[in-house]
C-alpha positions as CSV (number, residue, x, y, z in Angstrom):
1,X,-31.8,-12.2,-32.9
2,X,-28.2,-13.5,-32.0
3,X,-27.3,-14.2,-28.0
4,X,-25.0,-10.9,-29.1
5,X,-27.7,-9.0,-30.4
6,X,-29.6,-9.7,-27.3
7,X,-26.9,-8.7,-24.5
8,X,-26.0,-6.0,-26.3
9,X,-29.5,-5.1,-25.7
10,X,-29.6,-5.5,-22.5
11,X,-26.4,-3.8,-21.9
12,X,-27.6,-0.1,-23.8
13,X,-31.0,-0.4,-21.7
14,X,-29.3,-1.2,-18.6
15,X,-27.0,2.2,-18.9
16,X,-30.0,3.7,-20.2
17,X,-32.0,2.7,-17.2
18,X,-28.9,4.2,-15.0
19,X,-29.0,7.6,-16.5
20,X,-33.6,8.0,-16.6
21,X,-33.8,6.4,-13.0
22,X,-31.1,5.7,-10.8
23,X,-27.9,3.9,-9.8
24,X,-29.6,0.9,-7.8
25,X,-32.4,0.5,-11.0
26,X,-28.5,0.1,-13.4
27,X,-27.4,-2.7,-10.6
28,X,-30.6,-4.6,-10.5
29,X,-31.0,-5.1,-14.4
30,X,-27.3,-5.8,-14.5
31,X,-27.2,-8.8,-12.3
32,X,-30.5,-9.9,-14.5
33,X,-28.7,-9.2,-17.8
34,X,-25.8,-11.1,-16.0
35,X,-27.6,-14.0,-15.2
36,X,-29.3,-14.3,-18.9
37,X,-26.4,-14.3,-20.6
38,X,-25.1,-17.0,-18.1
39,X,-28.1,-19.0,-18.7
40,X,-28.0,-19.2,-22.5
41,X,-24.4,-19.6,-23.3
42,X,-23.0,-22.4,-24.3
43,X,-19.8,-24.0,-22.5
44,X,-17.5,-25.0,-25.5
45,X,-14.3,-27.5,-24.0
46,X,-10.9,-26.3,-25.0
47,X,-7.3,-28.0,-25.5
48,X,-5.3,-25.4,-24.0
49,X,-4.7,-25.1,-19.9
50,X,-7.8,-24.4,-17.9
51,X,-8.1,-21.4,-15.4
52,X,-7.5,-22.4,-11.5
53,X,-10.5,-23.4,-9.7
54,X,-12.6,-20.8,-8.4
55,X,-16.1,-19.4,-8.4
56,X,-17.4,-15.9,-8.4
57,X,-17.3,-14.6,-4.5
58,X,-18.0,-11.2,-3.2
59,X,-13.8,-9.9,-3.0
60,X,-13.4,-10.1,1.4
61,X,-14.7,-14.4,1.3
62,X,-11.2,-15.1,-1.2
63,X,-9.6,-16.7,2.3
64,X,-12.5,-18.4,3.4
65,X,-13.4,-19.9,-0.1
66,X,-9.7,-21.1,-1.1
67,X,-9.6,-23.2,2.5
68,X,-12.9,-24.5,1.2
69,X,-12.0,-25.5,-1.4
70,X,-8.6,-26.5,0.1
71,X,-6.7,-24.5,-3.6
72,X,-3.4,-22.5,-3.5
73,X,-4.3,-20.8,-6.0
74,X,-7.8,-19.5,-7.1
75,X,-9.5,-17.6,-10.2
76,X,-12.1,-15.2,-9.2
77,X,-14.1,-13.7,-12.5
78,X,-14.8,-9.9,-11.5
79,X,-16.4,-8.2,-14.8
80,X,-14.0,-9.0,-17.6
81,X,-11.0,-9.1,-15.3
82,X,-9.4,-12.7,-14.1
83,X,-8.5,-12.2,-10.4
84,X,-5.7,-14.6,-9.2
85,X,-5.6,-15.4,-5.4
86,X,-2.4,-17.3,-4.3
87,X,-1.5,-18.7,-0.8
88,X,1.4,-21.0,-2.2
89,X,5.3,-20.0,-1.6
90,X,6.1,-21.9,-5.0
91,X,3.5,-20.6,-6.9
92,X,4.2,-17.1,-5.9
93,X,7.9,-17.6,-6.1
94,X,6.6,-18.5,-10.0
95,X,5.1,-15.4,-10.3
96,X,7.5,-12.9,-8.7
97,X,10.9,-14.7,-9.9
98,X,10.5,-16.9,-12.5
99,X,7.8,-14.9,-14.6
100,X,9.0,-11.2,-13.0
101,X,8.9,-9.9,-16.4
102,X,5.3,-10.8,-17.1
103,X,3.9,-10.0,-14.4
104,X,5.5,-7.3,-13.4
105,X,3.0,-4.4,-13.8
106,X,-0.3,-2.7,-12.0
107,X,-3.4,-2.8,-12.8
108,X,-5.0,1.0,-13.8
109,X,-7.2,1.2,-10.5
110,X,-9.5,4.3,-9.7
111,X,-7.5,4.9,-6.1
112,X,-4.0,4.3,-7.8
113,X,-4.7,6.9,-10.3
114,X,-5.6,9.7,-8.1
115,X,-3.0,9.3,-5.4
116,X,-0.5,8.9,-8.0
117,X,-1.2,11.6,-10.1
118,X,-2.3,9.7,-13.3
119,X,0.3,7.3,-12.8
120,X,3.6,9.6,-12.2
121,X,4.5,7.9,-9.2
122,X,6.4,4.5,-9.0
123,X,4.7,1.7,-6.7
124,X,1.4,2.4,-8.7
125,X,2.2,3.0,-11.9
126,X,2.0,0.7,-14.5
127,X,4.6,-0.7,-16.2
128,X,6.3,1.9,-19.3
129,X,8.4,5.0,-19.8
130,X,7.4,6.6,-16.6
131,X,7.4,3.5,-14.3
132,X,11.1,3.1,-15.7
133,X,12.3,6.4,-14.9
134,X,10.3,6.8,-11.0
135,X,12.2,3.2,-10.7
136,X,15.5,4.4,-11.6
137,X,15.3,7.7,-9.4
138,X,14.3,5.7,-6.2
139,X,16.6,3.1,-6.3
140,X,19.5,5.3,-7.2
141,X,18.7,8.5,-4.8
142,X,16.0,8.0,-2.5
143,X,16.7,4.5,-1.1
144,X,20.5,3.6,-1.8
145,X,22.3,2.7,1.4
146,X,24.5,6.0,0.7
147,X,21.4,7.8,0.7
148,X,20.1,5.8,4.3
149,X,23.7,6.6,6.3
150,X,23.2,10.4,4.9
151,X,19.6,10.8,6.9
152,X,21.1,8.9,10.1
153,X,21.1,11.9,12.3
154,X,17.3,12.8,11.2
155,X,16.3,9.3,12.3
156,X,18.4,9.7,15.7
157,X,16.5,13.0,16.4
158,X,13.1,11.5,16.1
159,X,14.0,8.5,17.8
160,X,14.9,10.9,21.1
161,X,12.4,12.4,20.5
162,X,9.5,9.7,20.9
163,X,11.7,8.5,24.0
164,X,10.7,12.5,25.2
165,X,6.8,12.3,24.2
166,X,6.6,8.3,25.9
167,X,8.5,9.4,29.2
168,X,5.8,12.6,29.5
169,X,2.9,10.6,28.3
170,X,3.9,7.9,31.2
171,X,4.5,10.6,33.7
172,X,1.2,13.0,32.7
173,X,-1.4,11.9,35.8
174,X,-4.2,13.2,33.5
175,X,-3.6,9.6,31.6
176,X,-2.9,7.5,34.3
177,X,0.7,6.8,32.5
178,X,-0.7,5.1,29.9
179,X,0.5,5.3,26.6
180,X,-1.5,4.4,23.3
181,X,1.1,2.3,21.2
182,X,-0.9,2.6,18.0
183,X,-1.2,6.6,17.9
184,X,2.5,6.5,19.3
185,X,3.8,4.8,16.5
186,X,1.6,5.7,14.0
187,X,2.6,9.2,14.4
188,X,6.2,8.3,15.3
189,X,6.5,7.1,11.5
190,X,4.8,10.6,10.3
191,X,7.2,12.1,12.4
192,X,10.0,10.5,10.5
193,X,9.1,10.8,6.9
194,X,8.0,14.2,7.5
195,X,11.8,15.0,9.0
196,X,13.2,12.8,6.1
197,X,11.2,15.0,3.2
198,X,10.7,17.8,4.5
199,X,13.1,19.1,7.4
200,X,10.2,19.5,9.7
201,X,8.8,16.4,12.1
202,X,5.2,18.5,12.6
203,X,3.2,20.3,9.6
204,X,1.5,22.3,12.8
205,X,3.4,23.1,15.7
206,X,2.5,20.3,17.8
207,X,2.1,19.5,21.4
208,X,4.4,20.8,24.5
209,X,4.4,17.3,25.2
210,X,6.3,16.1,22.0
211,X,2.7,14.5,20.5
212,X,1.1,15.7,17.5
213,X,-1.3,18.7,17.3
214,X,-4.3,18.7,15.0
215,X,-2.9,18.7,11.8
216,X,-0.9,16.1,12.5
217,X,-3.4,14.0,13.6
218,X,-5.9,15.1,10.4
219,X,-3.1,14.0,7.6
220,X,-1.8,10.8,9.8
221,X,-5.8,9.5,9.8
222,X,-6.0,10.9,6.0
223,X,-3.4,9.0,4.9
224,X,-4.2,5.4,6.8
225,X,-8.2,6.0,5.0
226,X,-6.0,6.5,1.5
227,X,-4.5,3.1,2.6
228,X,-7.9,1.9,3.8
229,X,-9.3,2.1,0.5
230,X,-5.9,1.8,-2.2
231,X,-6.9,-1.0,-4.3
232,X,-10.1,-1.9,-2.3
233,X,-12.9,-3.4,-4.5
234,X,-14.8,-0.2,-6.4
235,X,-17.1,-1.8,-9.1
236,X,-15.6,1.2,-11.6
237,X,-12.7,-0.9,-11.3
238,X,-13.7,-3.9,-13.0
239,X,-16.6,-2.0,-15.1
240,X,-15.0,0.9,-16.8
241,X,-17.1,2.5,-18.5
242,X,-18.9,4.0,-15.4
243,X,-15.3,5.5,-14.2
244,X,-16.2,9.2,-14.1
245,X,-20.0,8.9,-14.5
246,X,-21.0,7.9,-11.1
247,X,-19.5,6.4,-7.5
248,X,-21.6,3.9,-6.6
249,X,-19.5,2.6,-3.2
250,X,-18.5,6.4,-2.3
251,X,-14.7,5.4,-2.4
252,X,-14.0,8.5,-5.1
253,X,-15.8,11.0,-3.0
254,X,-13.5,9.3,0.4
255,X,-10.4,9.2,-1.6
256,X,-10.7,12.4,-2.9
257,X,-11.0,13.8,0.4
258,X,-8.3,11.7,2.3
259,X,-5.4,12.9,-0.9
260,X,-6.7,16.7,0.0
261,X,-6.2,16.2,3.7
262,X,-2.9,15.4,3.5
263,X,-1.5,17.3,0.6
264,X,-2.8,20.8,1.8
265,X,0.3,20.6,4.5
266,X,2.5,19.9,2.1
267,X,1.7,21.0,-1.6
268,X,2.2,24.8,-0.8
269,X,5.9,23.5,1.3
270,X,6.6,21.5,-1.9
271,X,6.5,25.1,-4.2
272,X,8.0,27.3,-2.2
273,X,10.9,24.7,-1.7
274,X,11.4,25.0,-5.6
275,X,11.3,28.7,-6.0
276,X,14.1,29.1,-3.1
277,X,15.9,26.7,-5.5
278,X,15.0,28.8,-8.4
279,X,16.0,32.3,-7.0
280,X,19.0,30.8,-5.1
281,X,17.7,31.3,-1.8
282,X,18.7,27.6,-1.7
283,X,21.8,26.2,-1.9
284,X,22.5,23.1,0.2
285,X,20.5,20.2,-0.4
286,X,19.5,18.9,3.2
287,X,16.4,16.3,2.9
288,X,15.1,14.5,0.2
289,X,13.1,16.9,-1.1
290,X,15.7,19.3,-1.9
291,X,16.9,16.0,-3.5
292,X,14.2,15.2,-6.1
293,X,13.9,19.2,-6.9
294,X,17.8,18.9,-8.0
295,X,17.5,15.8,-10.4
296,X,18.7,16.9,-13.7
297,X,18.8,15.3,-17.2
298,X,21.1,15.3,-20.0
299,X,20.2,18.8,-21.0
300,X,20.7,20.1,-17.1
301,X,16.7,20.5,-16.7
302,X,14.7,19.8,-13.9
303,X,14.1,15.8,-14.5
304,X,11.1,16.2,-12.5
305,X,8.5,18.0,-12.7
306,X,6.6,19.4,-9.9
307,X,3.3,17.2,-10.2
308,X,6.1,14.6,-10.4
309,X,7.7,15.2,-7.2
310,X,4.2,15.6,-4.9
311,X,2.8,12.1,-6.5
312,X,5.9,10.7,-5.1
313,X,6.1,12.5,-2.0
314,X,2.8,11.5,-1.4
315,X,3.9,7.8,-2.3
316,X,6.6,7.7,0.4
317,X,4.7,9.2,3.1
318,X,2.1,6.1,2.3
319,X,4.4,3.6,2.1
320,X,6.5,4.4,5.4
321,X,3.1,5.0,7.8
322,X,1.7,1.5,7.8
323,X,3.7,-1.1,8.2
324,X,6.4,-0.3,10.8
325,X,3.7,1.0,13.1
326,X,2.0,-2.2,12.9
327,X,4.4,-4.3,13.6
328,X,5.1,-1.9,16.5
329,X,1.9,-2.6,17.8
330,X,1.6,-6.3,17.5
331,X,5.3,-7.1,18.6
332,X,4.4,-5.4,21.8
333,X,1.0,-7.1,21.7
334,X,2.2,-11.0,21.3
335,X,5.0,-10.2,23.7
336,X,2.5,-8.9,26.5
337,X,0.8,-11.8,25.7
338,X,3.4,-14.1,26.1
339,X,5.5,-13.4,28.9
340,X,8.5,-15.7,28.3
341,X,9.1,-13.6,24.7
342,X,9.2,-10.1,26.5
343,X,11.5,-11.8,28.8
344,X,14.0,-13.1,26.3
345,X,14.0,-10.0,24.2
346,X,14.5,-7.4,27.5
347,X,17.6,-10.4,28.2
348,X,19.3,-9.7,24.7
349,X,18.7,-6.2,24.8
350,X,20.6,-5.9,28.2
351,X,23.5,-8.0,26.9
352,X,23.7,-6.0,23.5
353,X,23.0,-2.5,24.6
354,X,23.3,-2.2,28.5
355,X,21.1,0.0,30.6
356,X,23.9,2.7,30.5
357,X,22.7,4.3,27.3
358,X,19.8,4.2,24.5
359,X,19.5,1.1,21.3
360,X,21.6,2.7,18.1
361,X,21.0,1.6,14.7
362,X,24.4,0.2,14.7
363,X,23.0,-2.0,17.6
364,X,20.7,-3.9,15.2
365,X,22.7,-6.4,13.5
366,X,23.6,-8.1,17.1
367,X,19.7,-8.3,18.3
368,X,19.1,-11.0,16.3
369,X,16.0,-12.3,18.9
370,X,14.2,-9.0,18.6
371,X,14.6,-9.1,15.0
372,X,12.9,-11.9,15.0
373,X,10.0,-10.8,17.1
374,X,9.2,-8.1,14.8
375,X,9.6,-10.4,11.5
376,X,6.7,-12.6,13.0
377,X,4.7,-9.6,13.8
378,X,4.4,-9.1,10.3
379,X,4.0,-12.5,9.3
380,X,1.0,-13.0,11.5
381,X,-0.5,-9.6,11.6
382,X,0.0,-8.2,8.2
383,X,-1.2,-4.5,7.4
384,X,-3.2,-5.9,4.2
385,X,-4.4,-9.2,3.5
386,X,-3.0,-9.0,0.0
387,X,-0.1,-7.5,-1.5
388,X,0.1,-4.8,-4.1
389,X,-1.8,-6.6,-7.1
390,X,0.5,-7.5,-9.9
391,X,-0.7,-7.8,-13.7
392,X,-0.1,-10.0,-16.6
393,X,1.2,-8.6,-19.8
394,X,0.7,-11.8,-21.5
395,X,-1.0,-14.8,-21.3
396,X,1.4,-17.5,-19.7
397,X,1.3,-20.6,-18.1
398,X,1.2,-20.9,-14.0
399,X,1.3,-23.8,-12.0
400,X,-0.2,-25.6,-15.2
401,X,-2.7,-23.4,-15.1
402,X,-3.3,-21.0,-17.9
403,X,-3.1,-17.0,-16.6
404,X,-5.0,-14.5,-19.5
405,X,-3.7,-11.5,-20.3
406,X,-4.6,-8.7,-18.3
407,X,-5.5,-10.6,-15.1
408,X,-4.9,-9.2,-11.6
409,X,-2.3,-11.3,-9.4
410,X,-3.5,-11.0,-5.3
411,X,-0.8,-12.6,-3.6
412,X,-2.4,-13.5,0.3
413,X,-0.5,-12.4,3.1
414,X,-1.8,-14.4,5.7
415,X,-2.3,-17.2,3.1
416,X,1.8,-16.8,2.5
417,X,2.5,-16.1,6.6
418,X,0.4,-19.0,7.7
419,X,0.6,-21.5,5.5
420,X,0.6,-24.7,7.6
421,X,2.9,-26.4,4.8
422,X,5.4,-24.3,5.8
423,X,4.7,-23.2,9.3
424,X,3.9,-25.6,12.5
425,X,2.5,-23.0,14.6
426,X,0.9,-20.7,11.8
């Protein structure tokens, strides 16, 4: 028999074995049929550019091995899939600028399918028809300046009112006065994007206090564990053809859950919204909701549909929870830590703003030392250690190194935020 003949041999028993026994019996013959196919394969040398340097690591040591190794840029072999790990400006700058166009799509991940719909969403989707129209929708309705100035006074009302729910929480004896800056923000940005889509800062009806009430709480924590585990390794991921037979890590069954949490508080909202518009109950358009519901094409149809409009509904509310709350957190954190930064920042802000009345958005552009505090809260604490993962359409060259088609681009945040080429105290 052939080395082909043989691991495909291996492979059929090994499923086989999955199906008569169980899940850990597939795993263990796997790695054996794995490590015989290694053994007796032979290395042939090639004239075109190798792969970066790189070995095969479980996914959380990437950071560790690539100082290590002291690489900017690392291949990782995951299955059939050629996983990229960057840390270098340049290199990503290569990536993201230079080769935009190549690289430019997602890769058709198990978590990004489900929270997306089957891909009807934009930050997710691959790239194609759909990914073309989400994109256009966005940048031209959703997140236009226009569109920002028209949901000022939405922004203004949840900004008094976290002011309201920080004074009672330091006032409430039942606490001491203390207030918890992760749940404050966390649920200060749920507050927002809630008031933004929806009209309404609470799903529930809250706390006398201004906090959240249960359900508030339930979709905040579902929708930080859908973030928890979007684009985290699943081995379905990078071996497709168990995708829909079995969950061997548990991450369907947990993401499956998280998506229900949070879109039973807002599914039923999202299809009453578009019958009022249907019957005429509704005329104004006040949020962006109404918004996306009023989208028509050529023809004067609804351009989106309604599955359409909850994948990207969901979408926002996940990319608007994370990162500002974050940064919040660790801005506050590094400046309680160092004294000398809280001290500077409280100077500007009494020179910009006074103590006569509250910070405005229109106050921003002239606090240019707080603005800087909370750009290196997310350079040194990032939400993620990688960005969203981008995917080659082609094969191409990088860096001199040759980049497959179909491989997965990681580009390191902290690799990127504290590289010390670039930064002296990173």
């Amino acid at each position: 028999q052939t080395l082909e003949h043989r691991e495909m041999a291996f492979a059929l028993l090994a499923f086989c074995l999955a199906f008569l026994f169980s899940p850990f019996s597939f795993i263990i013959f796997s790695i054996f049929a794995l490590y015989y196919k290694k053994k007796y394969s032979n290395k042939s040398a090639s004239s075109v550019p190798v792969l970066p340097p790189g070995q095969n690591p479980h996914f959380y040591v990437l950071h560790k091995l690539m100082e290590e190794m002291n690489v900017e840029i690392m291949c990782t072999r995951l299955g059939k899939t050629h996983v990229i790990t960057v840390t270098s400006p340049e290199i990503a700058c290569e990536f993201l600028r230079r080769q935009d166009a190549v690289f430019s799509s997602r890769p058709t991940f198990m978590s990004a399918s489900l929270i997306s719909g089957g891909y009807l969403s934009t930050v997710l989707t691959p790239m194609g028809d759909q990914w073309k129209k989400m994109k256009r929708i966005l940048a031209s309705h959703i997140l236009s300046p226009a569109r920002h100035q028209w949901l000022h006074g939405k922004r203004v009302q949840e900004a008094d009112h976290l002011i309201h729910y920080v004074y009672n929480q330091c006032m409430n004896s039942m606490t001491g006065g203390l207030v918890n800056v992760r749940v404050t923000a966390q649920h200060y940005c749920g507050n927002v994007i809630r008031k933004i889509i929806f009209s309404e800062r609470f799903v529930g009806v809250g706390m006398e206090d201004g906090g959240p009430g249960a359900e508030e709480i339930e979709q905040v924590n579902a929708l930080f564990t859908i973030l928890k585990y979007l684009y985290s390794f699943c081995i379905s991921d990078y071996i497709p053809c168990l995708r829909g037979l079995v969950d061997l890590d548990g991450h369907e069954r947990i993401m499956r859950t998280a998506i229900a949490s949070v879109t039973k508080y807002q599914d039923h909202a999202i299809d009453e919204r578009i019958k009022s518009w249907a019957n005429g109950t509704k005329k104004v358009e006040e949020d962006l909701l109404d918004v996306l519901i009023m989208l028509k094409d050529s023809d004067g149809s609804p351009l989106l549909s309604p599955q359409e409009i909850k994948s990207q509904i969901l979408e926002l509310m996940l990319a608007t929870v994370d990162n500002p709350s974050n940064a919040v957190e660790w801005a506050l954190a590094e400046m309680l830590n160092k004294p000398e930064t809280l001290e500077k920042a409280m100077e500007e802000l009494d020179r910009v703003v006074g103590r006569e009345r509250l910070v405005q958005e229109s106050d921003l552009p002239n606090l240019n030392y707080v603005k800087a505090c909370v750009k290196e809260a997310f350079r040194l604490h990032p939400i993620a250690p990688f960005n969203v993962p981008h995917v080659s359409m082609e094969d191409t060259i990088v860096a001199g190194y040759f980049i497959p088609k179909g491989s997965h681009v990681l580009l390191s945040r902290p690799g990127l935020g504290r590289n010390p080429r670039v930064w002296e105290d990173a």
